[in-house]
LOMITI-522608 format. One record per residue: x, y, z of N, C-alpha, C, O in turn. Coordinates in steps of 0.2 Angstrom, whole numbers, plus 5000, padded with zeros to 4 digits. Layout:
% residues N
XYZXYZXYZXYZ ...
END
This chain:
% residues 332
506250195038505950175032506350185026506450245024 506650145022506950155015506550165010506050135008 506850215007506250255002506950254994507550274993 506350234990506650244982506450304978506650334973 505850324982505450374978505550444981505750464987 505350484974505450554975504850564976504450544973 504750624982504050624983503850694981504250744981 503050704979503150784979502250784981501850754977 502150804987501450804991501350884990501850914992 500750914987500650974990499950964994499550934992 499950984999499450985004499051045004499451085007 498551085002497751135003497951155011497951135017 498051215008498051245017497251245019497151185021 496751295018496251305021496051265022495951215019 495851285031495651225035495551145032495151105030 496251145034496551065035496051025041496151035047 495550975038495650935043495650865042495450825038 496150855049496450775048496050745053495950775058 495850685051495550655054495550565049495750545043 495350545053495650445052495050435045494550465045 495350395042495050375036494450355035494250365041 493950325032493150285030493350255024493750265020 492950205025493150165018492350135016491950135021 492050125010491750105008491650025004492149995004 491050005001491149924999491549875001491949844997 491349865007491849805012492349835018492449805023 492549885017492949925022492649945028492049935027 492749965034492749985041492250045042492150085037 491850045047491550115048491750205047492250235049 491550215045491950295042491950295051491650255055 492550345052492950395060493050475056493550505058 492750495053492950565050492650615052492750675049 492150595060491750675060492350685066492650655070 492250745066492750795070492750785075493250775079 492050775079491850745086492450685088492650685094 492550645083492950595084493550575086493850525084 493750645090494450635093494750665088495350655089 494650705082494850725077495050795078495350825073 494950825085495150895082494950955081495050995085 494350955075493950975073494151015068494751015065 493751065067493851095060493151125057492551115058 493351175050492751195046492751185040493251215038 492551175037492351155027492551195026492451245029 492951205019492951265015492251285012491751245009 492351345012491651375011491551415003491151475002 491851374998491851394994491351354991491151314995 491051374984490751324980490651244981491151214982 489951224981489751154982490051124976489751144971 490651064975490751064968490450974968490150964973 490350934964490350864963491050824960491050824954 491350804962491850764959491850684959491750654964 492050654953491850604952492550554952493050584949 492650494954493250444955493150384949492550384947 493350364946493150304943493850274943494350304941 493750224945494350164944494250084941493750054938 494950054941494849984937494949934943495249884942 494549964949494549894956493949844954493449844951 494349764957494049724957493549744963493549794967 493049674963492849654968493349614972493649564971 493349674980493649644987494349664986494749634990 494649724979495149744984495049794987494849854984 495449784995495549835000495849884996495549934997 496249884994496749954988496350004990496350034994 495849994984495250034986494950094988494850154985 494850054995494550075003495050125004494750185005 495750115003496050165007496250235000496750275001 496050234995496150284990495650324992495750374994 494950284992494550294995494250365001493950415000 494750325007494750355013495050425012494950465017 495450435009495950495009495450545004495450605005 495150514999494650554994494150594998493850654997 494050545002493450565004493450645012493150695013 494050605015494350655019494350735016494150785018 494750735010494750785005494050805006493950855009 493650775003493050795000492650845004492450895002 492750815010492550845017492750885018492250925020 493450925018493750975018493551025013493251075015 493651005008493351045002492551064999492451084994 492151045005491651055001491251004995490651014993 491650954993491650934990491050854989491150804993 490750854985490250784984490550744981490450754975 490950704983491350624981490750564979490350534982 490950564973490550504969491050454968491650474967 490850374968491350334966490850274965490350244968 491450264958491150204951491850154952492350174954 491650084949492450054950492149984943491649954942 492549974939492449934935492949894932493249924928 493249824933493849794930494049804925494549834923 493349774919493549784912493449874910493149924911 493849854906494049944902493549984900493350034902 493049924894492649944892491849974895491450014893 491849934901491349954906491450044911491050084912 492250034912492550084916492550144911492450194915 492550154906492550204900491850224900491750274897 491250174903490550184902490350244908489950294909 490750194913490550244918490850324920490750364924 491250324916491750404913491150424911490850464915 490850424903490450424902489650434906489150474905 489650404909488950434916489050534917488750584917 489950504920489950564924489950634922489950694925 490250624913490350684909489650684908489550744910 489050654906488350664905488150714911487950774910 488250674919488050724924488150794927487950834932 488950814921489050874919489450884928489350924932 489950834930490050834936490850904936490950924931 491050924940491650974941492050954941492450994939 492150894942493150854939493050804939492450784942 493650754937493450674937494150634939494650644936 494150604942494850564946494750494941494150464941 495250464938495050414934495850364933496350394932 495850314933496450274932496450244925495850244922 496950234923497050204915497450124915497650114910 497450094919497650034918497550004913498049974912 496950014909496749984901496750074898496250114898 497350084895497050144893496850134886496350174884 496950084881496450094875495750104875495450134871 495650074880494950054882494650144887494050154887 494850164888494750234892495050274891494850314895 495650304886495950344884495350394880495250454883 494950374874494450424871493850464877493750524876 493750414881492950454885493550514888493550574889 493950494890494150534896494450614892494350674894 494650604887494750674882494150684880494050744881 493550664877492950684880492750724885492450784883 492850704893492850744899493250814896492950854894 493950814897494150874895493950914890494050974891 493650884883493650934880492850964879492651004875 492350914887491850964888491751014894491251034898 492651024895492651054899492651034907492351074911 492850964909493050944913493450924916493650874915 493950964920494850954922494550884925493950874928 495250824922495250784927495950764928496350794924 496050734932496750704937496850644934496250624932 497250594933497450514933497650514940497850544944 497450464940497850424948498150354946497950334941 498550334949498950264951499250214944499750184943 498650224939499150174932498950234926498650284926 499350194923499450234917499750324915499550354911 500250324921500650374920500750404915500750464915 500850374907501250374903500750414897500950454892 500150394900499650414896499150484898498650504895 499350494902499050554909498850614903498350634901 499550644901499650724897499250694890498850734887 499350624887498950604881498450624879498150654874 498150604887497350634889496850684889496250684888 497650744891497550794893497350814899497050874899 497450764907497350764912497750804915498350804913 497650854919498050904924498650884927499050924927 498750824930499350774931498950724933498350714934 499550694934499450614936499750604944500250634946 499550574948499650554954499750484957499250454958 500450474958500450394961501150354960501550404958 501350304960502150284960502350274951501950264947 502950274951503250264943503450194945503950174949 502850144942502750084940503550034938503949994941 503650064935504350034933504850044937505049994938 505150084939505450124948505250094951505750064953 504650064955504550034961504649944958504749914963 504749924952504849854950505649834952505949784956 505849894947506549894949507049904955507649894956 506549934959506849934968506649864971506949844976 506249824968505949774971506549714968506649674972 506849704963507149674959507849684961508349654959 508049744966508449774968508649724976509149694978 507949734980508049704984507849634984507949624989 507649594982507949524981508449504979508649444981 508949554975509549534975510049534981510549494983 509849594985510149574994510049544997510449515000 509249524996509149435001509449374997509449314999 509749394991510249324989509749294986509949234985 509049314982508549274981508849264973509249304971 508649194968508849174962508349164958508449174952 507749144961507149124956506549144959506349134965 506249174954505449204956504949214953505049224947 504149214954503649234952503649304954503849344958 503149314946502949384949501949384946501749384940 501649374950501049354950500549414949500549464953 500249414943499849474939499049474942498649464938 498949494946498149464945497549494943497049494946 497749534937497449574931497749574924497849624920 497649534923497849524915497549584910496949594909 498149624907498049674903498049744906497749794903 498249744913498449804918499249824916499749804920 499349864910500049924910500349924916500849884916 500149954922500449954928500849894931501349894933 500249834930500649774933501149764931501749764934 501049764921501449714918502149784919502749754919 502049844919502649884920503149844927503749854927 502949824932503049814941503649744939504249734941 503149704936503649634931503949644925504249604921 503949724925504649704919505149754923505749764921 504849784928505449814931505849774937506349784938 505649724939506049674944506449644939507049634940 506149624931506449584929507249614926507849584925 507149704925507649714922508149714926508649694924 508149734935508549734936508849694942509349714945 508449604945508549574947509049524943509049514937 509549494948510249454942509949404943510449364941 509249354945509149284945508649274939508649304934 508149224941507649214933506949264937506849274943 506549274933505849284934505149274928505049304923 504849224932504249214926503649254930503549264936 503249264924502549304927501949244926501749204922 501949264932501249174933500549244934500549284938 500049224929499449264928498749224931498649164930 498349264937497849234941497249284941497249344940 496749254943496149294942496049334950495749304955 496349394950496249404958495649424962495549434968 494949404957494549434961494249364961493649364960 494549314963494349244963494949204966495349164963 494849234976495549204980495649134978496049124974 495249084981495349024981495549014974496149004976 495549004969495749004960496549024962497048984962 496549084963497349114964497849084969498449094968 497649064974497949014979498148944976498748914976 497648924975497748854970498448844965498948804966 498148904959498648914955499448924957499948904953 499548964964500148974967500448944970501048944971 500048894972500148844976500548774971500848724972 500148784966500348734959501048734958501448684958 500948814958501848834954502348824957502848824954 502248834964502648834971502848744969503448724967 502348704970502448634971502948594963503248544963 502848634960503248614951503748624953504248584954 503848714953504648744956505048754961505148804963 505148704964505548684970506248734972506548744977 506248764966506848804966506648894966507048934964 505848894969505748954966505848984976505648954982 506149044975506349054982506249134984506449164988 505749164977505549214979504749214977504649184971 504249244980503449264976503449324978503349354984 503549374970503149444970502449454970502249444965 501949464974501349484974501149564971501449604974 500849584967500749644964500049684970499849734967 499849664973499249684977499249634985499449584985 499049674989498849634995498549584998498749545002 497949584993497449524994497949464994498149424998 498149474986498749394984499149404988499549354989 499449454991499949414996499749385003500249395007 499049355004498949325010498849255005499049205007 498549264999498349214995499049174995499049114997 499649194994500349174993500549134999500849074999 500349175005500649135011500349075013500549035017 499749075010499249015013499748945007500048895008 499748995001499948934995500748904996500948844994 501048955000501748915000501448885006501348815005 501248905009501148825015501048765014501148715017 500548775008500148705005500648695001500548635000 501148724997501548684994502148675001502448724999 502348665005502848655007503348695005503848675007 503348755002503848785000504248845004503948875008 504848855001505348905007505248975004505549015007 504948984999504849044995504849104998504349095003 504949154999504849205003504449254999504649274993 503949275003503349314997503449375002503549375008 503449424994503649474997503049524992502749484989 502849574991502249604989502149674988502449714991 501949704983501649764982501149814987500749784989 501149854987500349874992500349855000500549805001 500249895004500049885011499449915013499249975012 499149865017498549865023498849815029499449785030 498249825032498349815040498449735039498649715045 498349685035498449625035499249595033499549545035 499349655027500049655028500649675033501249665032 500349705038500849725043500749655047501249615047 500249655049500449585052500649565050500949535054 500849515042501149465042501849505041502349455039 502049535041502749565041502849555048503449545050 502349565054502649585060502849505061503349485064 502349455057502249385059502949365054502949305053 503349395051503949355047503549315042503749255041 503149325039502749275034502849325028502949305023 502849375028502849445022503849485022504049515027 504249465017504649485017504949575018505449595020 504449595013504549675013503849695008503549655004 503649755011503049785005503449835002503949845004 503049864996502849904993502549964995501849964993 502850024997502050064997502150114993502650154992 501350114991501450184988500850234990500550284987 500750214995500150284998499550294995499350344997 499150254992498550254989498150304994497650334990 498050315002497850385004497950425001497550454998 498750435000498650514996498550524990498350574988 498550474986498250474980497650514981497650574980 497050474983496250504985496350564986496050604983 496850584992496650664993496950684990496550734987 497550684988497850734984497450764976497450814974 496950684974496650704967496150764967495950804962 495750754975495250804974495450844976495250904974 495850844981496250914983496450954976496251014976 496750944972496850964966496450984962496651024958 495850944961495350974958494951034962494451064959 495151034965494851094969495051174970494751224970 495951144969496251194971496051224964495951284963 496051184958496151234950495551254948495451314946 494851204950494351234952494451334955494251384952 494851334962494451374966495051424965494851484964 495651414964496351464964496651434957497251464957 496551414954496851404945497651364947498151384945 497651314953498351274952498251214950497751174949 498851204947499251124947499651094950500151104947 499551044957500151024958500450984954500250944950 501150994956501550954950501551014946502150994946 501551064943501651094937501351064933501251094928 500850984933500750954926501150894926501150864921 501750884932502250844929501850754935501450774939 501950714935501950674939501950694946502350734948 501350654951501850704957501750614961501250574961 502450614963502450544967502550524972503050534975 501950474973501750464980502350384982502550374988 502650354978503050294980503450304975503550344971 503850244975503750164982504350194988504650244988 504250144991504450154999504350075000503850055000 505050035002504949975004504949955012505349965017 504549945012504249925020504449865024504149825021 504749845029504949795033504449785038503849815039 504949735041504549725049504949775052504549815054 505349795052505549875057505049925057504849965061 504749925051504249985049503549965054503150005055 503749925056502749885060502649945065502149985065 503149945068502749995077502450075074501950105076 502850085069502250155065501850145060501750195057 501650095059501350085054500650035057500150055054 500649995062500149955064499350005066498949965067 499150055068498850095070498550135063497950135062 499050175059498750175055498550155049498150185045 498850095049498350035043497750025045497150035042 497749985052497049995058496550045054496050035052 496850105054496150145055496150175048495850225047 496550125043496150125035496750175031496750175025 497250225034497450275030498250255026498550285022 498450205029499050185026498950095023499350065020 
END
């Protein structure tokens, strides 16, 4: 696997257990009891704590599921009561921040994608005495916050590897397909291919929690620009959205994507998905509570406070044979 990223994982000794992922709100059966071919194991026995997740997922992205599943595995391990809120718009997402500081919860895991919009509640959290972690966007805002670190890929670094590798497929013209308007993170992914790919790239903006709408429109732009011979997808969902849409336009386009689940190995296995992006949204999940945990129960920080980063890692079809099994079962 070709990797851009620097990676800094610390893993919670006491009693480790590993065991296959669960997902919630549309995702697969939880496989997390120990019974389950898992091993087995024992909870830490420290303190019952509550820790609360709040994100800016649409409705139906898988993304999610698999943050999700790694949270929740932590959660298990740690003793810990895993709560999870999800809200696109900011101003809703900052409402639900607001829930969890009321319920006087133990830590709070939260993303910043709209940080104007959630940057105040969340220093709030902090300054009533609730450490909390950033996960996946809004890097840059993390320490602003006052959040113990941030976890998850440098948005701009994984654009620009992306922007890297189209230049070796010879690619000239491209979309790079948003499908969150007013997402820092996205718009960081599109300006990182743009700086350092040598062809054109325009950003085509779509409603992703409305495939058939996002198809359409790909499929529009596909049919206009005959010359467009690469499609960035920023999330997984749109890059099946993509492969349906070049077909309906006839186009030679090579969609290549952000994000991996198990729909995207197969179409990499199937030549329809040119390369992913990963950046491990498992370990985000575990890593965030594992972290609220550890400062909770022993006073650490992984990372020192500094970033700690889970991608990018460009993904092929060589990558399929280790990778098919554990998408399968939710954790990659």
């Amino acid at each position: 696997m070709r990797t851009t990223r620097t990676a800094a994982a610390l893993l919670a000794a006491s009693a480790l257990v590993v065991v296959a992922g669960c997902s919630s709100s549309g995702g697969k059966e939880a496989k997390d009891s120990p019974s389950e071919g898992g091993g087995g194991g024992v909870a830490a026995t420290t303190q019952r704590l509550k820790i609360a997740m709040v994100t800016h997922s649409g409705e139906g992205d898988t993304f999610w599921d698999i943050v999700q599943s790694g949270a929740k595995v932590a959660a298990k391990k740690d003793n810990v009561e895993f709560l999870y809120a999800a809200n696109k718009e900011g101003k809703e997402q900052a409402q639900l921040v607001q829930t969890y500081i009321d319920q006087k919860v133990d830590g709070i895991v939260v993303t910043l994608a709209k940080p104007e919009a959630v940057k105040e509640v969340v220093k709030k959290a902090v300054a009533a005495g609730i450490p909390v972690v950033t996960i996946n966007s809004g890097a840059e805002f993390s320490k602003e916050v006052g959040a113990l670190s941030h976890i998850g890929q440098d948005e701009s670094v994984a654009g620009e590897a992306v922007g890297e590798e189209l230049n070796k497929r010879g690619k000239k013209k491209a979309i790079c397909v948003i499908h969150e308007q007013g997402n820092v993170s996205l718009e960081a992914r599109c300006a990182g291919v743009k700086k350092t790919f040598k062809g054109t790239v325009e950003n085509l903006n779509v409603d992703g929690t409305n495939t058939p709408a996002s198809t359409s429109s790909i499929e529009a732009k596909l049919q206009s620009g005959k010359d467009i011979d690469a499609v960035v997808t920023l999330g997984a969902p749109l890059a099946a959205a993509s492969v349906k849409a070049k077909e309906g336009a006839g186009s030679k386009a090579e969609v290549d994507t952000f994000d991996l689940n198990a729909e995207v190995v197969k179409q990499l296995k199937a030549k329809q998905i040119g390369f992913a992006v990963d950046q491990q949204p498992y370990l985000q999940g575990y890593l965030a509570i594992d972290e609220l945990w550890l400062n909770k129960v022993n006073g650490n920080v992984i990372g020192g406070g500094k970033p700690v980063l889970t991608g990018p890692a460009l993904v092929t079809e060589k990558d399929v044979p280790a990778l098919e099994k554990l998408t399968a079962d939710g954790t990659r």
